[in-house]
MARKE-836436 format. One record per residue: residue number from 1; residue in three letters; x, y, z of N, C-alpha, C, O in turn. Coordinates in Angstrom, 3 decimals. Layout:
N
    k    r        nu        nv        nw       cau       cav       caw        cu        cv        cw        ou        ov        ow
  NUM  ALA         X         Y         Z         X         Y         Z         X         Y         Z         X         Y         Z
...
END
This chain:
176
    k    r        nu        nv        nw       cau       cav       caw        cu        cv        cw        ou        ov        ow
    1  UNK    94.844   121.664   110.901    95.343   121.525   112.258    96.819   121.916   112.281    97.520   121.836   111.272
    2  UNK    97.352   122.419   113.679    98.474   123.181   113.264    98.723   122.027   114.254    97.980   121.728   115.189
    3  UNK   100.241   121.231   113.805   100.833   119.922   114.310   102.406   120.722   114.842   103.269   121.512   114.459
    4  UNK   101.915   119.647   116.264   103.487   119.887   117.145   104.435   119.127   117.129   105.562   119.512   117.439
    5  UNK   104.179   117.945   116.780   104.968   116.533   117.281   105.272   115.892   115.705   106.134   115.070   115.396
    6  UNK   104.125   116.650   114.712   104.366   115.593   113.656   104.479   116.707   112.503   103.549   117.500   112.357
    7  UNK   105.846   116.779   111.521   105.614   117.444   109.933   104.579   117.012   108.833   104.480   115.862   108.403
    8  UNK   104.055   117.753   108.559   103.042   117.232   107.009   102.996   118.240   106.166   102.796   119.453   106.236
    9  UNK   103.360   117.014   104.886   103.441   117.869   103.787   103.003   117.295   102.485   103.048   116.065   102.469
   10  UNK   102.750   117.645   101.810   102.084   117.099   100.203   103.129   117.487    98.758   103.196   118.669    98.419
   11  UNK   103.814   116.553    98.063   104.182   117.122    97.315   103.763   115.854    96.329   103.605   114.674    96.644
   12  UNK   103.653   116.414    95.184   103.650   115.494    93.821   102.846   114.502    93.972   103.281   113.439    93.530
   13  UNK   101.882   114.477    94.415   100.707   113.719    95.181   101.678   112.548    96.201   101.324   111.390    95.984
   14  UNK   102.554   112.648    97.008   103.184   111.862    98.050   102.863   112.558    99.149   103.386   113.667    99.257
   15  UNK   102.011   112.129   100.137   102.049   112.950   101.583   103.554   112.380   102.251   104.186   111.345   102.042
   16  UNK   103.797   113.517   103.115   105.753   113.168   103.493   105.169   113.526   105.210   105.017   114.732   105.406
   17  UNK   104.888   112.732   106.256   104.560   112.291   107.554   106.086   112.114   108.421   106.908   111.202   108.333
   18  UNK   106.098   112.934   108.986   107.546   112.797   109.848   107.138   112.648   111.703   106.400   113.399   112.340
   19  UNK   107.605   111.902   112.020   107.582   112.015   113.882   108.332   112.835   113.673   109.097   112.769   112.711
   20  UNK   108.317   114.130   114.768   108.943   115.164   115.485   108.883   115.043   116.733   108.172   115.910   117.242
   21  UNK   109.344   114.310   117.464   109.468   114.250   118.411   110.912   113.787   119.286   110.872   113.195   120.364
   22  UNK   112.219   114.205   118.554   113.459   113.254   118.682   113.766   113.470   120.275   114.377   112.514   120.752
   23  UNK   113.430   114.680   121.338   113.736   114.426   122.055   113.329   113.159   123.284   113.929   112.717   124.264
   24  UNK   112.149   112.902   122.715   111.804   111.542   123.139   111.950   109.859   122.065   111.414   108.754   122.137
   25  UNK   112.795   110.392   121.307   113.306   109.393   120.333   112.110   109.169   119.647   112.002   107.993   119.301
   26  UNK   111.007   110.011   119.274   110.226   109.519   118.698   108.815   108.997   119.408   107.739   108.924   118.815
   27  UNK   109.046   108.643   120.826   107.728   107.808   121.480   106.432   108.422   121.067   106.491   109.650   120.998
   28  UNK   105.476   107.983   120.826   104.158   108.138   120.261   103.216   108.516   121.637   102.711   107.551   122.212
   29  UNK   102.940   109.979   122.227   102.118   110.664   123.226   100.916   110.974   122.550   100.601   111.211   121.383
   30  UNK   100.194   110.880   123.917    98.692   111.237   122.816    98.735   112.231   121.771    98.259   111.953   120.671
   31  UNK    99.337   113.540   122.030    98.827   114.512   121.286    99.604   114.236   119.913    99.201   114.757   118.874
   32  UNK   100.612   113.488   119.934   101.106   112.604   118.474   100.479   111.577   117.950   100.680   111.192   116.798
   33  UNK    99.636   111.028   118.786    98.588   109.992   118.173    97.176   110.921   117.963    96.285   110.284   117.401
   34  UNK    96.926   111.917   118.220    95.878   112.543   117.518    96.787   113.493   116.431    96.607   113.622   115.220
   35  UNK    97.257   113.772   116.824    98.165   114.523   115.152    98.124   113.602   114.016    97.451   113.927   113.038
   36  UNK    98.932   112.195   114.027    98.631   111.038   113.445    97.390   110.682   112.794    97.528   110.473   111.589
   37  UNK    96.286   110.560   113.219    95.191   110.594   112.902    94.503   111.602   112.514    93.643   111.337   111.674
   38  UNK    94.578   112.509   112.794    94.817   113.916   111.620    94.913   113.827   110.239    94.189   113.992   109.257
   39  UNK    96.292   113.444   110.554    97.456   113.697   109.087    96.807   112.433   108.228    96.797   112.526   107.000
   40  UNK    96.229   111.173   108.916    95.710   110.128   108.135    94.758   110.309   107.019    94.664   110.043   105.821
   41  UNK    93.820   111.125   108.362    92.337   111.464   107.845    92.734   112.573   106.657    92.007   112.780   105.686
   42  UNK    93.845   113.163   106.863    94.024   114.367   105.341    94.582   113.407   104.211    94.434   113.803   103.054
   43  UNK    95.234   112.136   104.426    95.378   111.459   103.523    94.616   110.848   102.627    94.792   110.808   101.409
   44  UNK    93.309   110.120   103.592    92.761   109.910   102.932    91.447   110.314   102.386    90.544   109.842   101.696
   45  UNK    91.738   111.347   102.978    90.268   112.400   102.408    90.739   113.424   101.339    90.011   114.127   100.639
   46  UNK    91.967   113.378   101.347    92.634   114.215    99.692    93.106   113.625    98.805    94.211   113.083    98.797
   47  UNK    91.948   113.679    97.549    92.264   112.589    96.234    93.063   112.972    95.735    93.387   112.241    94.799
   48  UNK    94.083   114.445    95.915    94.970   114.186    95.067    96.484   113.517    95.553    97.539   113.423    94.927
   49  UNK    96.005   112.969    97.368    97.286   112.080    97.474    97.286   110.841    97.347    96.331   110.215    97.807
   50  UNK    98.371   110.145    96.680    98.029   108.466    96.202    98.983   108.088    97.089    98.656   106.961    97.460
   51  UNK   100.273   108.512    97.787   100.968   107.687    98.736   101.559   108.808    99.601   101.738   110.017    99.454
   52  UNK   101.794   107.883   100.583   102.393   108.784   102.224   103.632   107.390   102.564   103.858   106.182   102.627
   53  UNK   104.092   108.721   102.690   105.455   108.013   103.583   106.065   108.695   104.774   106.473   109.844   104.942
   54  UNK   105.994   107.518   105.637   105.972   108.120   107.130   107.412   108.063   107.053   108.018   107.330   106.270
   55  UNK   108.189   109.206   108.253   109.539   109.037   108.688   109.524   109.071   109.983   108.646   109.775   110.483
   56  UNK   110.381   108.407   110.822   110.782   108.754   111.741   109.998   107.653   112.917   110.303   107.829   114.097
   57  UNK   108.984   106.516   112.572   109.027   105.712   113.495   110.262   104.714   113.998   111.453   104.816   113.705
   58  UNK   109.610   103.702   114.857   110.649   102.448   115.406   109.998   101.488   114.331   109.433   101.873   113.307
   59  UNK   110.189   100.005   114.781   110.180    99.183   113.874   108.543    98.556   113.939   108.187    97.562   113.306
   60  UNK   107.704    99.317   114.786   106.221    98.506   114.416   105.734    98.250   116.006   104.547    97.957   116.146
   61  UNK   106.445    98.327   117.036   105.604    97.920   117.951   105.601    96.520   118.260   105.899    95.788   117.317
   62  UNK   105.257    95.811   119.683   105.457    94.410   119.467   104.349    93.749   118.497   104.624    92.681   117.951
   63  UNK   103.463    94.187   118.339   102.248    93.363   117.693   102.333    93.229   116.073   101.904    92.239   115.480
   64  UNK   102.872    94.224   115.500   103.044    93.697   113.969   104.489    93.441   113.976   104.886    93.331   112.816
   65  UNK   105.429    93.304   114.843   106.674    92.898   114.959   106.830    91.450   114.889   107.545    90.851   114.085
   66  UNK   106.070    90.918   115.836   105.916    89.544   116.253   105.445    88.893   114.975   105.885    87.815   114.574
   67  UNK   104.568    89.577   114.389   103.787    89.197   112.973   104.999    88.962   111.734   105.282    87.991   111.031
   68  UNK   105.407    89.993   111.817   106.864    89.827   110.666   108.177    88.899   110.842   108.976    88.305   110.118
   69  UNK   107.991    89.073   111.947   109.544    88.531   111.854   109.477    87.016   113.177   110.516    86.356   113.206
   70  UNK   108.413    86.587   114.089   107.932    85.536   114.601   108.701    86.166   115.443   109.663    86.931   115.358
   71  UNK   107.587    85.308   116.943   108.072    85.868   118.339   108.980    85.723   118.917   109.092    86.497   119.868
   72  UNK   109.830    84.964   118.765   111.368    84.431   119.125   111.934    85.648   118.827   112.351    86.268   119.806
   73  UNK   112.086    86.243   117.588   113.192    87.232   117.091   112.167    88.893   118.025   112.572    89.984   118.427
   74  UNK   111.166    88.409   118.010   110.527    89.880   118.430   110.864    89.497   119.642   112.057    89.195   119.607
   75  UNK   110.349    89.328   120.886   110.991    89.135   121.968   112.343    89.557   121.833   112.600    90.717   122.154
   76  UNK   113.413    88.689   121.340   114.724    89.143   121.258   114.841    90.619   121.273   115.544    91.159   122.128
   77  UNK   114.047    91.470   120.173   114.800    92.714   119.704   113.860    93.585   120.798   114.257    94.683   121.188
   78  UNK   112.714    93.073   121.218   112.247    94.261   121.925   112.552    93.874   123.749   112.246    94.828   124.465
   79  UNK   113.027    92.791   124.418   113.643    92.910   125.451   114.846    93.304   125.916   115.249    93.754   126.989
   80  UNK   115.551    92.918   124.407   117.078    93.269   124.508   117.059    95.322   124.720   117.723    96.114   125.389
   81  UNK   116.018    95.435   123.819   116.368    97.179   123.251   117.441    97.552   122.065   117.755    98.648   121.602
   82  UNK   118.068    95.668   121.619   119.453    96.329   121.023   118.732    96.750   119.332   117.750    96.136   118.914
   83  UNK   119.262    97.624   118.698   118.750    98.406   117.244   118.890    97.588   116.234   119.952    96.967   116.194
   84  UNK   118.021    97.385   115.297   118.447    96.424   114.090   118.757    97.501   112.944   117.949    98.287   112.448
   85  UNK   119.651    97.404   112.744   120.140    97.839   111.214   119.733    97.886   110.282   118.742    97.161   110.367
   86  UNK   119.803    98.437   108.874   118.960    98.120   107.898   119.682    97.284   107.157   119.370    97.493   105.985
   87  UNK   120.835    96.082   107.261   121.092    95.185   106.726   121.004    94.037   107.508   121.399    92.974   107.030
   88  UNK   120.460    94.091   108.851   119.495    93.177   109.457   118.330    92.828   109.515   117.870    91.709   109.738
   89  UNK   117.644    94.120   109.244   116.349    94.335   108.670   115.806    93.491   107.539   114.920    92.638   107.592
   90  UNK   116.544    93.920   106.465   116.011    93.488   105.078   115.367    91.854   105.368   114.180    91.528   105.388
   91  UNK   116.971    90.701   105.647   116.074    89.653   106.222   114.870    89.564   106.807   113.955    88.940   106.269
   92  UNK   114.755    90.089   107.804   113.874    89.912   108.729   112.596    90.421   108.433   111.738    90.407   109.316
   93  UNK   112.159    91.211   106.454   111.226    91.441   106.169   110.784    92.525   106.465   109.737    92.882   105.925
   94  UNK   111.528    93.495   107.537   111.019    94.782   108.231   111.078    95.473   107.255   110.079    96.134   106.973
   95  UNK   112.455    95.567   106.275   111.989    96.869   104.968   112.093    96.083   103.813   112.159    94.871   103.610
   96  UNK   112.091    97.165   103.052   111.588    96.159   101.382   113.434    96.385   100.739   113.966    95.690    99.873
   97  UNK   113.990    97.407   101.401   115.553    97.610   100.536   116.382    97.942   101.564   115.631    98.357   102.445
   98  UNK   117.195    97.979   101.842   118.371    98.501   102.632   119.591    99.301   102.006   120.446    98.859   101.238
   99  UNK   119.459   100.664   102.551   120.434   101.887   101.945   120.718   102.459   102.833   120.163   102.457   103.932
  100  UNK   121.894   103.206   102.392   122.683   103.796   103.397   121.622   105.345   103.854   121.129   106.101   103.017
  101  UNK   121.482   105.498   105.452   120.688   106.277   105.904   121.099   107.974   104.917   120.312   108.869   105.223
  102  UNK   121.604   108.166   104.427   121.616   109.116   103.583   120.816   109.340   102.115   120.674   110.352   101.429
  103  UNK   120.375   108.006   101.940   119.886   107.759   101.136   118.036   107.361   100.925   117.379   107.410    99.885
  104  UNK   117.634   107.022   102.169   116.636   106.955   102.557   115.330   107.350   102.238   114.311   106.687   102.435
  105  UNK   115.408   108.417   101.757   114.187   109.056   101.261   114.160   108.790    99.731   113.301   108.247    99.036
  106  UNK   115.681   109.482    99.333   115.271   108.907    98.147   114.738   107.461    97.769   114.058   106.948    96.880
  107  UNK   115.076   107.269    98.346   114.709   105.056    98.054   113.186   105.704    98.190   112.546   105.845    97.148
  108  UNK   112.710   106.022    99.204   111.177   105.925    99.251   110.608   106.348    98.066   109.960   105.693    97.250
  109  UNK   110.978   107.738    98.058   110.523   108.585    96.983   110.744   107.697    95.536   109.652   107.468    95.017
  110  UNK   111.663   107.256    94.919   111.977   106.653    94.325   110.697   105.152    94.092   110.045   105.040    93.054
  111  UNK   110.607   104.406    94.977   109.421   103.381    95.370   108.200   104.081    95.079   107.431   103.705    94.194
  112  UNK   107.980   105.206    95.885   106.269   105.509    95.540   106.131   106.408    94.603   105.140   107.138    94.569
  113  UNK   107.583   106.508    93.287   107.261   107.197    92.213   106.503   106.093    91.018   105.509   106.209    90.301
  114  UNK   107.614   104.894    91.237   107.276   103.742    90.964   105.731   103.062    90.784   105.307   102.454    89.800
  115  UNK   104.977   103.385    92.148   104.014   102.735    92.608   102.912   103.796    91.488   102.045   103.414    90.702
  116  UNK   103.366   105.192    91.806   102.468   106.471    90.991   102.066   105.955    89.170   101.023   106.120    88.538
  117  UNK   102.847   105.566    88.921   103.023   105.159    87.363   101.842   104.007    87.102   101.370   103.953    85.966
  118  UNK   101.444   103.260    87.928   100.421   102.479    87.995    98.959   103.470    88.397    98.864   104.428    89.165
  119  UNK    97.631   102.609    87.301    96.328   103.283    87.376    95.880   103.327    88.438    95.421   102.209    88.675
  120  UNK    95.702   104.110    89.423    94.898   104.526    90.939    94.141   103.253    91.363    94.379   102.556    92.349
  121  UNK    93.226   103.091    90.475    92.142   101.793    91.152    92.815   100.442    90.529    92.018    99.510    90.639
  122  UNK    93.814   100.124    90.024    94.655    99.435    89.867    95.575    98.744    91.125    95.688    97.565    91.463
  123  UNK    96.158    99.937    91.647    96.696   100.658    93.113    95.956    99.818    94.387    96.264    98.878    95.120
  124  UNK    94.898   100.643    94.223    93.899   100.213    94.970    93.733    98.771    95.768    94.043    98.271    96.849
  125  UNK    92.898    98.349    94.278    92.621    97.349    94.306    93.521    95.761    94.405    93.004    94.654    94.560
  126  UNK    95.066    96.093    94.256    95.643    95.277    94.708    96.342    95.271    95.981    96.899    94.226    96.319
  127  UNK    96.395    96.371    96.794    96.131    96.445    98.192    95.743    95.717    98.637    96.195    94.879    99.418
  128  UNK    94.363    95.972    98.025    93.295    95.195    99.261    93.338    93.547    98.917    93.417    92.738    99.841
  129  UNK    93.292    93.195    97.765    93.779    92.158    97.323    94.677    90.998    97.940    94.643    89.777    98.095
  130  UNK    95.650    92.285    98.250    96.770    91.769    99.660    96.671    91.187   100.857    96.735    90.030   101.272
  131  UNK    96.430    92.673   101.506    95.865    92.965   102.758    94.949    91.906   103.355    95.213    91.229   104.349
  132  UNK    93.637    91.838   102.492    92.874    90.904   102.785    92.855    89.447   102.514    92.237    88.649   103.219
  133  UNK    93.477    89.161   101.583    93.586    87.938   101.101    94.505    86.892   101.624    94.424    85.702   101.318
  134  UNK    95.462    87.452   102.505    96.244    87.054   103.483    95.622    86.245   104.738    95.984    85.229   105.332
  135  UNK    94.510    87.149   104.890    93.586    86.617   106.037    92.328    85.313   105.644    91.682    84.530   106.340
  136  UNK    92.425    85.626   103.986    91.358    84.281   103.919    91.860    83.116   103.533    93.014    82.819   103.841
  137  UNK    91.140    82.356   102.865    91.383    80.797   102.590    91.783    81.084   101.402    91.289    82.063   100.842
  138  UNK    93.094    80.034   100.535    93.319    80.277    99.042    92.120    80.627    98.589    91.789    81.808    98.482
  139  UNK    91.247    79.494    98.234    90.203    79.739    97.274    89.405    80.966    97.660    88.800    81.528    96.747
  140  UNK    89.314    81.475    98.919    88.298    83.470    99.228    88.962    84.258    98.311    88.730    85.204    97.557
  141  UNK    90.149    83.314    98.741    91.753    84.823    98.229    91.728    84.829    96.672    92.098    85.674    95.857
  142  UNK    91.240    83.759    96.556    91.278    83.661    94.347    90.214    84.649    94.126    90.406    85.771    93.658
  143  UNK    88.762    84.035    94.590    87.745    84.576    94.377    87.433    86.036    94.646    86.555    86.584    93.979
  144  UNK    88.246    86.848    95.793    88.270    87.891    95.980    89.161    88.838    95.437    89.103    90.068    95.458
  145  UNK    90.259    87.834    94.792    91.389    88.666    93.075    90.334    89.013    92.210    90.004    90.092    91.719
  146  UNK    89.734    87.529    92.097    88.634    87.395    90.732    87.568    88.944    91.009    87.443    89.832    90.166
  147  UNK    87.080    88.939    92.022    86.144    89.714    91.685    86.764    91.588    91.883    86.017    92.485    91.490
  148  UNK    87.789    91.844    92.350    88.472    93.056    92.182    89.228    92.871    90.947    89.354    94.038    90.576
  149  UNK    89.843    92.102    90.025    89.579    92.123    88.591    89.053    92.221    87.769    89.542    92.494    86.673
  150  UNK    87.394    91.959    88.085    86.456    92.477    86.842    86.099    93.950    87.271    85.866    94.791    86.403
  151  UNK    86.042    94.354    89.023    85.827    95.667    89.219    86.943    96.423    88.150    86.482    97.103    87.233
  152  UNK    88.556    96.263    88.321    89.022    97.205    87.745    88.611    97.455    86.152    88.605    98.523    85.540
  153  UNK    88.298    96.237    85.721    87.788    96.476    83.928    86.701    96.767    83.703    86.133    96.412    82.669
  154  UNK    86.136    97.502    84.644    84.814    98.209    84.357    85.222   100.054    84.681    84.386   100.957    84.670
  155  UNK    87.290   100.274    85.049    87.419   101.076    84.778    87.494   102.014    83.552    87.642   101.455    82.465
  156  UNK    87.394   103.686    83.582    88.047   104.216    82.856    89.485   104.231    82.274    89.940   104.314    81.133
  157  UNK    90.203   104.077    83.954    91.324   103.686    83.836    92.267   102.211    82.548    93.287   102.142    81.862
  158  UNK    90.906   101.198    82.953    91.790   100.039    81.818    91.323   100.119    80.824    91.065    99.078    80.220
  159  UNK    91.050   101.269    80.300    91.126   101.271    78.588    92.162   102.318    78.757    92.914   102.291    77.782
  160  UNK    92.417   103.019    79.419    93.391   103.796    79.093    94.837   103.347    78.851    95.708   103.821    78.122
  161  UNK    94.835   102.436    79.565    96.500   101.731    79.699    96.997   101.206    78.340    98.113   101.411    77.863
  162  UNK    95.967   100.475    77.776    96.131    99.785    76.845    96.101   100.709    75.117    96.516   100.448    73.988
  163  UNK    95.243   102.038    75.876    95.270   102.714    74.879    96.591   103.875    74.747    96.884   104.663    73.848
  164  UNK    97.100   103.633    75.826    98.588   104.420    75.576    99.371   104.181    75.315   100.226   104.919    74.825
  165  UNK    99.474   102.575    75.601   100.610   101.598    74.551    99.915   101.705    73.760    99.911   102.901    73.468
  166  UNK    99.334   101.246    73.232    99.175   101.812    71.424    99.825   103.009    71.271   100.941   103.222    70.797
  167  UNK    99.070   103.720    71.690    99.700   104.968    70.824   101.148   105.722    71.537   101.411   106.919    71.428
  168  UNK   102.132   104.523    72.405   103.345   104.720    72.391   103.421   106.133    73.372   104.291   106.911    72.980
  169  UNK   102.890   106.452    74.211   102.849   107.257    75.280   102.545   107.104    76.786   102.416   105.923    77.107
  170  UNK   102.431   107.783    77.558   102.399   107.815    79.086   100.791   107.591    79.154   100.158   108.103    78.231
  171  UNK   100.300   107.117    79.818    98.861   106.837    80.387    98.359   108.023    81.287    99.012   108.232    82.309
  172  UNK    97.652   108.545    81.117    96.868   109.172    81.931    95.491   109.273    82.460    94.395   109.638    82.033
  173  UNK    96.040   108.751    83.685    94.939   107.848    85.042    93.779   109.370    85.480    94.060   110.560    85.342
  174  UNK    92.531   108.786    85.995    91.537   109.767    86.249    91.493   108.920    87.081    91.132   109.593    88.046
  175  UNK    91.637   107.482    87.595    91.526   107.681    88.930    89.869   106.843    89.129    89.358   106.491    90.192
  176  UNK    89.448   106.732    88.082    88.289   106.346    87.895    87.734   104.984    86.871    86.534   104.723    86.788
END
């Protein structure tokens, strides 16, 4: 798909997702929410990308805003309109680091080189781990570690890890 509103690009298995849209500061129009969903569906339908990093949104919208940072402070930032900083941010849980906007990408890039060095279904599987386990009861949330822990040791992947410390080298993940 040839994209108007949004850049995509693939490098080093990182998809790099940019809003293009600055003369509307970014606002999300349909034909950027089907570009979006596009660029998703190439994400996750191409195994050789393991992470995407979007540029160029706002801070989430009221609905996962309210979620992060509780409705008092969301209200605040989205009636006011006033901008949070990225050393206001960090508190408030919106990013994981705060750097000077020149620096930005690299931090990402830097993070999901980080994240790359770990076995794919490793990756994976503690995602969802996350994601979901948030939403259940401790004990779902144990039981649902427990059982995406024996999935991963029925990888290829976890003999490999262990077999590259031994032999004092880099691991190399199949992903499988």
């Amino acid at each position: 798909m040839d994209y108007q509103t949004v850049l995509f690009e693939v490098r080093n298995q990182i998809a790099y997702v940019t809003f293009n849209r600055p003369e509307s500061m970014n606002a999300v129009n349909r034909q950027m929410a089907r570009e979006l969903v596009d660029a998703c569906n190439q994400i996750e339908d191409d195994s050789a990308i393991r992470i995407a990093i979007f540029t160029g949104p706002g801070a989430g919208g009221t609905q996962r805003l309210a979620r992060t940072v509780g409705v008092a402070k969301a209200l605040e930032i989205c009636l006011t309109g006033d901008n949070v900083t990225g050393a206001e941010a960090l508190p408030l849980g919106l990013v994981n680091i705060a750097v000077p906007a020149s620096d930005v990408m690299k931090a990402a890039e830097d993070l999901a080189n980080r994240i790359l060095k770990g076995a794919p279904m490793s990756v994976l599987f503690i995602k969802e781990a996350i994601k979901k386990g948030v939403e259940l009861s401790m004990d779902e949330g144990f039981r649902l570690e427990s059982d995406l822990s024996a999935l991963v040791g029925t990888t290829e992947d976890s003999k490999e890890g262990p077999r590259a410390f031994a032999e004092k080298r880099a691991p190399v993940w199949k992903g499988r």
